[in-house]
N, C-alpha and C positions, 0 to 999 in steps of 0.2 A: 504494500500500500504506500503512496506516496501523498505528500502532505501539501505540495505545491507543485502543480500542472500546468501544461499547458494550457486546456479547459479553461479553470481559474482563471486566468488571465483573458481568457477569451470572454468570460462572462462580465469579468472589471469591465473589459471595455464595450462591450456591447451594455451596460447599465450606464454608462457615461454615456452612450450615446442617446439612448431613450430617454435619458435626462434632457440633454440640450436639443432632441426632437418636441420633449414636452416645454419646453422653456420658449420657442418659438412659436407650436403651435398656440400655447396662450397668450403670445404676444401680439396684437390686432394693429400695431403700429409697423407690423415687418412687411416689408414689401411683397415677397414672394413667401407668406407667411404658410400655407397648407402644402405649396409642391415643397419647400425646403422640410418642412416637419415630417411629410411622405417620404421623402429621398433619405433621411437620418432614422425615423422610424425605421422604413424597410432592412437599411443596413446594421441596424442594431440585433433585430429580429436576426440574420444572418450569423452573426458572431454570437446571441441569446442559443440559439437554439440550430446551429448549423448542420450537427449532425442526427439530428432527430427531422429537421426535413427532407422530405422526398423530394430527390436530385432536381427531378422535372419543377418543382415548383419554386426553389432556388433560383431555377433558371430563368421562371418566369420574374421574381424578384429581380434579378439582374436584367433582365429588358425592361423593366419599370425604370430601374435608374437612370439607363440610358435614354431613356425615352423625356425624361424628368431633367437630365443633364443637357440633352440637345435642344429641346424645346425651352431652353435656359427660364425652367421654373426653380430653381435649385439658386440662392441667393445672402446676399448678406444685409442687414441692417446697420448703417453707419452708426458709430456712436465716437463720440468723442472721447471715451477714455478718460484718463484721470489728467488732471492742469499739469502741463509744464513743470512749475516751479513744485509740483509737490512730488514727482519723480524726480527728479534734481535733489530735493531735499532727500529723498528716500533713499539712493545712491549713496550720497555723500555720509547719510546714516550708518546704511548696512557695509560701504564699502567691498573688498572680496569676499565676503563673507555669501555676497551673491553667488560668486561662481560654486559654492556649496555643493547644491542640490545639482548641476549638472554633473559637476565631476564625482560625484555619486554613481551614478549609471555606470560608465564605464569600471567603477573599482568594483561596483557589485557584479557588474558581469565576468568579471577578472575572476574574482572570489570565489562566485560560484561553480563556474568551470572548472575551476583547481582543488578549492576545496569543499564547500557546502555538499556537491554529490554524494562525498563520501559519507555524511553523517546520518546516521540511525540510530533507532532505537527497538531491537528486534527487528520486525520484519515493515516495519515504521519507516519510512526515509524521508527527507528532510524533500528532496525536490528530484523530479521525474528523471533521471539517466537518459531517456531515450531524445529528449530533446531539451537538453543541458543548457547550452548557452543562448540560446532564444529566451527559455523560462529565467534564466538568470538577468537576461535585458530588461524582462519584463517584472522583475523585483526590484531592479535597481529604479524602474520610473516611478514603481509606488513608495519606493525608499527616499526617492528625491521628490514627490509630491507631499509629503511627511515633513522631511527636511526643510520645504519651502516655507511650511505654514508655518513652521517653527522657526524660523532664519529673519520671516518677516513679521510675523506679530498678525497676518490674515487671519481674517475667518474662515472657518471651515467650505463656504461657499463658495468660495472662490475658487479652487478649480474647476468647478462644472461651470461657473460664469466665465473665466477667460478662456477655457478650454473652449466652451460654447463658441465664443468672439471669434478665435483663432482658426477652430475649424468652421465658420463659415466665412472666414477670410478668404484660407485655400480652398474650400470650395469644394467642386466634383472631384477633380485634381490628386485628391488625398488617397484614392482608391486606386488611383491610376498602376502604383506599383503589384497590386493585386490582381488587375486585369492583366496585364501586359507579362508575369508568371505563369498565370490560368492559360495564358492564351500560348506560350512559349512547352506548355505540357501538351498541350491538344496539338501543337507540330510535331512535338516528338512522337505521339501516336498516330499520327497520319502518315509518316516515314518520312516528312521533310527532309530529315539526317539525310537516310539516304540515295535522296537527289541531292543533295546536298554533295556527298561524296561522288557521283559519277562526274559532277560539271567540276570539281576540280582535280579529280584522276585526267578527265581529257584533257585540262586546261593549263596544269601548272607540273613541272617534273617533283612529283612527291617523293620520287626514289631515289631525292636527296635530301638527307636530315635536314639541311638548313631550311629547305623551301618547306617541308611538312611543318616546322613550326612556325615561317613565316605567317603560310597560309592560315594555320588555327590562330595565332594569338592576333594577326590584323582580322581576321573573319568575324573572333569574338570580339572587336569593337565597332567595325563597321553593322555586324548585324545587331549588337546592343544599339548603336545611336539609331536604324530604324524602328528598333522594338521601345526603346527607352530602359529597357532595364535590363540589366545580365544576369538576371535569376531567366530570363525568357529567354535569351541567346542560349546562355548554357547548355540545354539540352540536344539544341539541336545540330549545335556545331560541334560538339564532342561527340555526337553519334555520327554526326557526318566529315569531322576533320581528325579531329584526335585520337580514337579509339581506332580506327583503321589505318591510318599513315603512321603515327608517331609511335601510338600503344602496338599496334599489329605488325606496320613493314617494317618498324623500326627498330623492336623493344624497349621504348621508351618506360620511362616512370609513371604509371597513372597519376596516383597521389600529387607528385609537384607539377604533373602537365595541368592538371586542374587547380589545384590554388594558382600557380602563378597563372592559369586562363582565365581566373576569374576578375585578378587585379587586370588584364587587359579589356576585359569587358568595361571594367570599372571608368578605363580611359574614355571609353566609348560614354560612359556616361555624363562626363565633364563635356562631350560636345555636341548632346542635343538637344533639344529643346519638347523632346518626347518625354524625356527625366522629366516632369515639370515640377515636381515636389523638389527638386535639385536646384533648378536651371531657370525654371519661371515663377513658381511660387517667392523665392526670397525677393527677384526685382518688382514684383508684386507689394510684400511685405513693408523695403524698404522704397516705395515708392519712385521708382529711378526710371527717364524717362526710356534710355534704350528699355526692350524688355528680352535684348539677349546679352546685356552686357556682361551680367554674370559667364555666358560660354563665352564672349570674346578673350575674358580675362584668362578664363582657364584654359583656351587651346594650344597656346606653347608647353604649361605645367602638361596638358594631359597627353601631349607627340614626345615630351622629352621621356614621360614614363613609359610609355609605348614600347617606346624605342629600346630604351634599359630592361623592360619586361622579356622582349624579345632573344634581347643574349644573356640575359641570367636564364633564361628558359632552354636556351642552344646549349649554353655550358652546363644546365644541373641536369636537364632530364634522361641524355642517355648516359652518364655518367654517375649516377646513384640509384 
């Protein structure tokens, strides 16, 4: 039996979201006050109760989003937030005492992974083994939602009110890396892979190491910046690029072809504007009038790591 799940954390957040679904729909001053309550309710229901619904009817939940996202019913209520001068004051208050509750997350996810797995009590465990560091990301945010309310002196309301704010700032946007997963598993079973590998068996001489890894580690970031996310790449360019060139003609290392493939994908996500929780959401955020400037910024950082991905990837993978 384990004491902290996945689940769990699936159910925190689907109650955060029926909270800020119900906070809108009693709000009569919100502009797009019932499509946005529908679009938060629906998704809430998802992550409430995801595996207890029939596939088909998920599905149809997900074509309500969409449907509620394009016909842009799905929306924010401006608000002015708190003066100026009394965030200023608050700052100057709390000083780093702020960065707190973020750098929480990452030590708890640290912690957990290495050590929390291991604690029990009988046949008791502290947190799920099967899916370690996700559950431990997802300790460290309620560990730093704790932390916050105690760093600043808030009321306990507050995180479903700015959380509320925030996420209909980003908007449909927020889900985006969830589809673009969903949608990168459903090529891998259609056998995208591989067509994927016959057009570059014809295309590119793979029956030399340097080129099979060329082609996988630029493949996973050209097909991340169409997909926007390298949880969607992955699948289909490792069944179609890596597992038969690198892992099969080559005997390459599985293990390091795939972590270092995934920081290439990563590149790929520094330059497209499909990431939008990345790439459009913050020039959103902080108001900036490009809304690609965030990718401009990052296209040198994300070809320099490309690049370096590439020959730490020539040099470790058939060599360990």
């Amino acid at each position: 039996m384990k004491l902290l799940t996945l689940d769990l954390f699936y159910i925190i957040a689907g109650t955060f979201l029926l909270l800020a679904a119900g906070r809108i729909a009693l709000d009569r001053t919100h502009p797009q006050r019932w499509g946005s309550a529908v679009f938060w309710g629906l998704l809430a229901l998802t992550f409430l109760a995801g595996k207890a619904l029939p596939p088909t009817l998920s599905g149809y939940f997900l074509l309500a989003l969409v449907v509620l996202a394009a016909t842009k019913q799905v929306g924010e209520k401006p608000e002015a937030g708190s003066p100026l001068t009394e965030r200023v004051a608050s700052a100057a208050r709390l000083k780093n005492r702020l960065f707190v509750p973020a750098l929480l997350i990452p030590a708890t996810a640290i912690l957990g992974t290495l050590a929390l797995s291991r604690l029990h009590v009988g046949d008791l465990w502290l947190i799920d083994s099967a899916s370690i560091t996700v559950t431990s990301v997802c300790l460290g945010a309620a560990v730093a939602v704790v932390a916050g309310l105690r760093v600043t002196g808030a009321p306990v309301t507050t995180p479903v009110a700015e959380g509320s704010r925030l996420l209909q700032t980003i908007g449909w946007a927020i889900i985006l890396p969830q589809f673009l997963a969903a949608l990168g598993g459903i090529f891998a079973k259609a056998g995208v892979g591989a067509v994927v590998a016959d057009v570059v068996a014809q295309a590119l001489p793979t029956q030399y190491p340097f080129v099979a890894v060329l082609a996988y580690c630029v493949g996973m970031a050209l097909f991340t910046i169409c997909m926007g996310n390298a949880f969607a790449a992955f699948p289909v360019i490792t069944l179609g690029i890596g597992l038969p060139f690198i892992v099969g003609l080559h005997a390459g290392n599985p293990a390091i072809m795939a972590a270092i493939g995934m920081l290439c994908g990563y590149c790929g996500t520094l330059l497209t504007p499909m990431a939008a929780n990345f790439n459009v959401v913050p020039a959103m955020l902080l108001e900036l009038r490009d809304k690609n400037a965030v990718i401009k910024a990052q296209v040198p950082i994300a070809l320099t790591i490309l690049a370096a991905n590439i020959a730490l990837m020539y040099f470790c993978v058939y060599r360990f």
